[in-house]
N, C-alpha and C positions, 0 to 999 in steps of 0.2 A: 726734501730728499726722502724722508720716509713714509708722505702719501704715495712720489711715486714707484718708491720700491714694492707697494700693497698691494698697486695698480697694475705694477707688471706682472706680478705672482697671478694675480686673477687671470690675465689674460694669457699664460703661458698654456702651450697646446704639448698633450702628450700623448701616445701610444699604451693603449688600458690592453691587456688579454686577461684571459684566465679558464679555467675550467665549471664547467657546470652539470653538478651532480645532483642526487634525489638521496631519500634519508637513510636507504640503505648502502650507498656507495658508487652506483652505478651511474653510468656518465646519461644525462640527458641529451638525446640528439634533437634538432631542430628545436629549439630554445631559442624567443626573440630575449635579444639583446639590444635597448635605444637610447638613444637620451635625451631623459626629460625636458621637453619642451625646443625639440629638436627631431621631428617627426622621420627628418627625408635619411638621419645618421644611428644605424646601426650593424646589428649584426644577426648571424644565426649560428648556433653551433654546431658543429661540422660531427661526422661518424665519430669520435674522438670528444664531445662533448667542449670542444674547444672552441671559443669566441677571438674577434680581436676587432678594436675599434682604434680607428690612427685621427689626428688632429683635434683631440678632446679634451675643451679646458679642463685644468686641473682642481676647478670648485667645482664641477658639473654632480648629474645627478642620475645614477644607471639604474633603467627600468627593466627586473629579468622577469621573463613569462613564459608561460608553456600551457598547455588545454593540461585539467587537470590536475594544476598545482597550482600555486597562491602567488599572486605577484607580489614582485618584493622590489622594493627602492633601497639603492645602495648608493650613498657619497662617496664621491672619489678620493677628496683627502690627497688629493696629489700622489693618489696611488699608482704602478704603473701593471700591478698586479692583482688580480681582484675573483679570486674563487667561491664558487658562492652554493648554498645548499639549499634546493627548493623543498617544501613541504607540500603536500597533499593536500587538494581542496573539496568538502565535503558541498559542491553545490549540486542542483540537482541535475546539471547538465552532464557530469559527470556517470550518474548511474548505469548502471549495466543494467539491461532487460533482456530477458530469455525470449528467443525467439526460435522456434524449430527445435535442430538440433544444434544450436548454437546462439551465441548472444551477438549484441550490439550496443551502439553508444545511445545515448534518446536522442542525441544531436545529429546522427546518421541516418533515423528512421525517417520512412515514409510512409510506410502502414499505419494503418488506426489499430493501434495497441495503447490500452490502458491500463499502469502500472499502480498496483493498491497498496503500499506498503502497513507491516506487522502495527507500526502506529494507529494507523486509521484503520484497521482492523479491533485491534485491542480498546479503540475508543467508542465503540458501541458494544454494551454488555451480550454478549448472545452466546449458545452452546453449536450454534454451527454454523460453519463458514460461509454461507450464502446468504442467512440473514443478515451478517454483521456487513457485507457491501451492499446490501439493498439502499438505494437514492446515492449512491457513491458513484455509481460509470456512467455517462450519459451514454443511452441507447439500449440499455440492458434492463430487463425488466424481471424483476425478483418477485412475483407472485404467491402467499401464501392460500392455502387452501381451508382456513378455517376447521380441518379438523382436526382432534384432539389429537395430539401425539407425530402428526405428518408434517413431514419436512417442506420448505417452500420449494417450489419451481422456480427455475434461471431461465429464461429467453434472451439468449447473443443476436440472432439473427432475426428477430420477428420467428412467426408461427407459420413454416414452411409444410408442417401436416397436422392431421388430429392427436396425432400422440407424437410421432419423429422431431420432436425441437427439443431433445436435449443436447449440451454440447458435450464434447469430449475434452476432458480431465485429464492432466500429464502431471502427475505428483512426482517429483523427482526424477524425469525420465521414465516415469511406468505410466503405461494408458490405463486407465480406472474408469467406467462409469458412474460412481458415484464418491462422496467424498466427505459423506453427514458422516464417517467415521473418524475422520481429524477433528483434532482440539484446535480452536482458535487460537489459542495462544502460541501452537507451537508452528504456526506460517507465519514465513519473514516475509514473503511477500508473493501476489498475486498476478500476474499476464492476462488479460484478456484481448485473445486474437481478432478480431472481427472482419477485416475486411478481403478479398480474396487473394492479395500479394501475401499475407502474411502467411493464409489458412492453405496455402497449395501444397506444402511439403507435404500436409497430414491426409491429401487426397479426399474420398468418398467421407471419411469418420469426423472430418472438421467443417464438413459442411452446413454447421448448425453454431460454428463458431466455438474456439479453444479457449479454456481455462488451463496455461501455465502454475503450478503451485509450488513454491520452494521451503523447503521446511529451515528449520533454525536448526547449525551448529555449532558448536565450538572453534571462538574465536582465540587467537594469539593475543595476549595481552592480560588486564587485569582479569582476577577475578572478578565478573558480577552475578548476583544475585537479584532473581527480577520476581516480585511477587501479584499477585491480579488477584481480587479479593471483588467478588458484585452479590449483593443482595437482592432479592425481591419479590413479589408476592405475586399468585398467578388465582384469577376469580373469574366465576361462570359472568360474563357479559349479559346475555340475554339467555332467559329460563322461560323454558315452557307455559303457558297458564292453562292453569287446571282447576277443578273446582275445590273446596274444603270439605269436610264432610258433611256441615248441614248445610250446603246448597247442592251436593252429588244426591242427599236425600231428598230434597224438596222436589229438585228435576226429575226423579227415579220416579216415585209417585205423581207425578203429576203425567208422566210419562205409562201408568198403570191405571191410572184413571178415566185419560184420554181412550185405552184402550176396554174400558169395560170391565176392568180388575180392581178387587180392593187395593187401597193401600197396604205397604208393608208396614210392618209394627215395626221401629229400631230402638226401642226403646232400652234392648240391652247389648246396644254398638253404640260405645260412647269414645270409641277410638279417634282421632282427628290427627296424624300425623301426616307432616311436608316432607316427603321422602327426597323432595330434591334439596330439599336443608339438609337432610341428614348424609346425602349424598355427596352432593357438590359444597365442599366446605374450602375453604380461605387454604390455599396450596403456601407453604412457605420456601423458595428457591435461594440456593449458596452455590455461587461457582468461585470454587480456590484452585489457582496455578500457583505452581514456585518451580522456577526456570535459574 
């Protein structure tokens, strides 16, 4: 008698509803509602965030999802009511990218847009923002120019003229030509436009390919404190060769010789200094953010 009273409980079939909301309150629409291991039985929640599933055993196993949010497994418990609160899912399909003058989902895009976020920024030490995604975007080419103090060059599109391939820069909704004026630390993240569905709104000025820039603000929630600390040392690579002073002497005369002049006497220049030693010495570099 009392296996099959166990036997009957398991297989009793009931009517599940309930509502399904988000962390602030708000009803989620169009919410799958199934159950587990029961493919072809569920539901979707209606303008009203309201579900309802009829003939479902009462040990079963209710699978709620939505793009988004986190899926969640709920026992029914022989429940006949069952409201349920989804949470927010940090994947990356998820992300918003700035495009134009407006965003999208990355899961809706069909342009070749590459999204660089503040992480992978912050994880190669640099003082400006074009170094730090140099070998980061495939097709993009981050060119430095070797000299002392000048900023590298970006190529979006290939090299369209002799000087016309810079792209154009949208730092918070403003068009910029250049951008070595921002701190690395303080971009949450980066849009690189490149192919012509994306690059049309911005007409004649994007035809060298858009750099999106989104700066960092103040978020809702805890306080954090974010601190970036890079050390390093910056040295002449390759130095001129020059001679020392007794071989500038030896050449000098031999040089006065060939010509039918005495040598010079230097007997009272006993001077001998590396003016590129004294010059080019061992740089020491400190880059501190606190955010």
């Amino acid at each position: 008698m009392l296996l099959f009273a166990i036997t009957s409980m398991a297989q009793n079939k009931i009517t599940i509803s309930g509502v399904v909301t988000d962390k602030t309150g708000e009803t989620v629409i169009g919410a799958s509602v199934r159950v587990k291991g029961q493919e072809s039985k569920g539901s979707i929640t209606d303008i009203n965030g309201k579900y309802q599933i009829v003939d479902v055993a009462s040990n079963a196993t209710l699978i709620f999802s939505y793009i988004g949010m986190r899926e969640q497994e709920i026992a029914v418990n022989g429940r006949s009511t069952i409201n349920v609160k989804m949470e927010e899912d940090s994947q990356l399909i998820d992300e918003v990218v700035v495009v134009g003058y407006g965003s999208a989902k990355k899961r809706d895009l069909t342009g070749s847009i590459v999204t660089v976020k503040a992480d992978e920024i912050a994880s190669k030490p640099s003082t400006n923002p074009l170094a730090s995604i140099q070998g980061k975007v495939a097709g993009v080419q981050v060119v430095n120019t070797g000299r002392a103090g000048q900023d590298p060059e970006i190529r979006v599109r290939g090299t369209n003229s002799i000087n016309g391939f810079k792209p154009l820069y949208v730092v918070d909704g403003l068009f910029t030509d250049n951008i070595n004026y921002l701190n690395t630390a303080d971009i949450e993240s980066m849009e690189i436009l490149k192919d012509p569905s994306s690059l049309a709104i911005f007409g004649v000025r994007g035809a060298n390919g858009v750099i999106i820039i989104t700066t960092k603000r103040a978020k809702i929630g805890k306080t954090m404190v974010n601190i970036n600390s890079s050390v390093g040392w910056k040295v002449i690579y390759d130095r001129v060769g020059v001679t020392n002073a007794e071989e500038f002497k030896m050449l000098y005369n031999e040089q006065l010789i060939s010509q039918g002049s005495d040598p010079y006497d230097y007997t009272q220049w006993t001077g001998n200094t590396d003016w590129q030693n004294e010059i080019f010495q061992t740089g020491f570099l400190t880059n501190n953010n606190v955010s």
